[in-house]
C-alpha positions as CSV (number, residue, x, y, z in Angstrom):
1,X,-33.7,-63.0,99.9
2,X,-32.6,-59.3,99.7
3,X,-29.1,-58.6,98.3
4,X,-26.7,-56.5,99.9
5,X,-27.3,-52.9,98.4
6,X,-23.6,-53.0,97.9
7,X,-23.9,-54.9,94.7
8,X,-27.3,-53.9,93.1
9,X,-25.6,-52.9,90.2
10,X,-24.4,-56.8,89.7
11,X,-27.9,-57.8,90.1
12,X,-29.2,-55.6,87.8
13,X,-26.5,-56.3,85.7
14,X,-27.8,-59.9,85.7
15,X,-31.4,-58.6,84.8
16,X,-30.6,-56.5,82.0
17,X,-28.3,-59.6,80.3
18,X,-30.9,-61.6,80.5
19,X,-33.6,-58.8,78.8
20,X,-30.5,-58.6,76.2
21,X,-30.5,-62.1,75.6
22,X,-33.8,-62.5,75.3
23,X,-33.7,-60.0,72.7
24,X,-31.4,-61.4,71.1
25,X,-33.4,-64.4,70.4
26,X,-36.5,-62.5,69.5
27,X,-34.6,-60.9,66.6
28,X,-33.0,-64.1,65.7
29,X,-36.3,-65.5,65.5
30,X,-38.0,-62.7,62.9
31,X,-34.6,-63.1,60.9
32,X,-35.0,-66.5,60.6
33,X,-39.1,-66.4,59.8
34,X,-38.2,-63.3,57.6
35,X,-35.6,-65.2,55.8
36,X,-37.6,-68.4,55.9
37,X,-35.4,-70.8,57.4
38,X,-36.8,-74.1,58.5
39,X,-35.9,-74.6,62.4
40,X,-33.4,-78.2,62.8
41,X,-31.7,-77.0,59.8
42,X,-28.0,-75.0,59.8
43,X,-27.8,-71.6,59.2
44,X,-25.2,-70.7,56.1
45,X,-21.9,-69.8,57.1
46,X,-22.4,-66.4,55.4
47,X,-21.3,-62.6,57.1
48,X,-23.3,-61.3,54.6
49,X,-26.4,-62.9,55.7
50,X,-28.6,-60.4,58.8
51,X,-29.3,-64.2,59.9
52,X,-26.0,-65.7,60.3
53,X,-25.2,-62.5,62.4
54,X,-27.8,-62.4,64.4
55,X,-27.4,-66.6,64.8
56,X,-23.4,-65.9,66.0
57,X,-24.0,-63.0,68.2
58,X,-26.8,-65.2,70.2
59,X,-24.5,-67.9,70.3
60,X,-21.4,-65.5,71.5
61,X,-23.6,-64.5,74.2
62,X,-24.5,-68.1,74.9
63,X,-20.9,-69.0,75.4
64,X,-20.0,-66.0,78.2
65,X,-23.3,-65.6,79.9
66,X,-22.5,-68.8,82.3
67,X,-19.4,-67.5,83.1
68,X,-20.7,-64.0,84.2
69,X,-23.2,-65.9,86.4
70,X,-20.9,-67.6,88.2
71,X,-18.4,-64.8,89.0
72,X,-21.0,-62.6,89.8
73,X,-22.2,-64.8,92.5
74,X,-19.0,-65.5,93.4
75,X,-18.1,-62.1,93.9
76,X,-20.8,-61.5,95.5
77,X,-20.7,-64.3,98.4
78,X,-17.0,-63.3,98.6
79,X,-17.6,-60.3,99.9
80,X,-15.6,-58.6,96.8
81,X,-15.6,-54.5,96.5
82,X,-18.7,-53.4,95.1
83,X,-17.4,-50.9,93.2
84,X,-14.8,-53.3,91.3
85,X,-17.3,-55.9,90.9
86,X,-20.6,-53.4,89.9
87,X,-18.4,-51.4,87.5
88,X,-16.7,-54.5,86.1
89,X,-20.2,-56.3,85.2
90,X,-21.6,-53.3,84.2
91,X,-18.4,-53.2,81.9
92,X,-19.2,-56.8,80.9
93,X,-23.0,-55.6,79.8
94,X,-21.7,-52.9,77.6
95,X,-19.2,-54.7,76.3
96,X,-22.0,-57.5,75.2
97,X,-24.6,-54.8,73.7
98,X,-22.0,-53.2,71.9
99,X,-20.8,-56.4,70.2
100,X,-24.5,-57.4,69.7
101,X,-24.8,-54.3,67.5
102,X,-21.7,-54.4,65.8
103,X,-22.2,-57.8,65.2
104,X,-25.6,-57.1,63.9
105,X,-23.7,-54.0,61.7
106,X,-21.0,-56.3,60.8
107,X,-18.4,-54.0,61.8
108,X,-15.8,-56.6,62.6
109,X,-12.8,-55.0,64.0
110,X,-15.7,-52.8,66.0
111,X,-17.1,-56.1,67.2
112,X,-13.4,-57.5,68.4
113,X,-13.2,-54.5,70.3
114,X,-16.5,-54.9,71.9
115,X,-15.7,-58.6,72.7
116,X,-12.6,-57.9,74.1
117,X,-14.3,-54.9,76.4
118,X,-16.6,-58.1,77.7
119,X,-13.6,-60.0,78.6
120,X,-12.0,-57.5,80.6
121,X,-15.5,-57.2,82.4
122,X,-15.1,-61.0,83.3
123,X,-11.5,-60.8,84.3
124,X,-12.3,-57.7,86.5
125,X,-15.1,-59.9,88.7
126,X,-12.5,-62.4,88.8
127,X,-10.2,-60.5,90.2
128,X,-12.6,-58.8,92.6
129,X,-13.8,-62.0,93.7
130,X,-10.5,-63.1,94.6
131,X,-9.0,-59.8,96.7
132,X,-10.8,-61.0,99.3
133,X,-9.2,-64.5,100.0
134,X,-5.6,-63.2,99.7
């Protein structure tokens, strides 16, 4: 199946949150060897800790990711504007990175800020996905 050219941005959006995800795991993965944490047990609730960051910020990407999926289809079998629904994902995607590496940084009013970029990202596709059935 070939995608409308129209929203080859939202696709690659989609491609380049899951190479960020994946990344995401692979440094939480050397954290956790590096700080020799046995897997099955709880990571310390500890900002401090590179681990517990890197831990969180998986987990915040966890928690969003499903969402962007869906509206990103649905946007995309709606028939939504490409431009609102490309630069809103792509807003999503920045939005993620930049809170990944705050997070990691643990600049936390930077990392709010960041989050709350993401968000507007979502709400954008939701909106675009919804123009066209009013």
């Amino acid at each position: 199946m070939q995608v409308n050219d129209a929203y080859s941005m939202t696709v690659l959006v989609m491609g380049l949150m899951a190479a960020l995800s994946f990344a995401q795991l692979l440094i939480l993965d050397v954290a956790g060897l590096k700080g020799r944490h046995k897997p099955g047990h709880p990571i310390e609730v500890d900002q401090s800790s590179f681990l517990f960051r890197a831990f969180r910020s998986h987990a915040n990407t966890n928690e969003s990711v499903a969402i962007f999926i869906l509206l990103a289809m649905f946007g995309i079998f709606s028939a939504a504007s490409p431009n609102w629904l490309n630069n809103s994902a792509a807003l999503y995607l920045l939005g993620r990175l930049l809170h990944m590496l705050f997070y990691y940084s643990n600049y936390s009013l930077a990392r709010s800020v960041a989050f709350g970029l993401s968000l507007f990202g979502l709400a954008g596709m939701l909106i675009a996905g919804f123009l066209p059935w009013l």
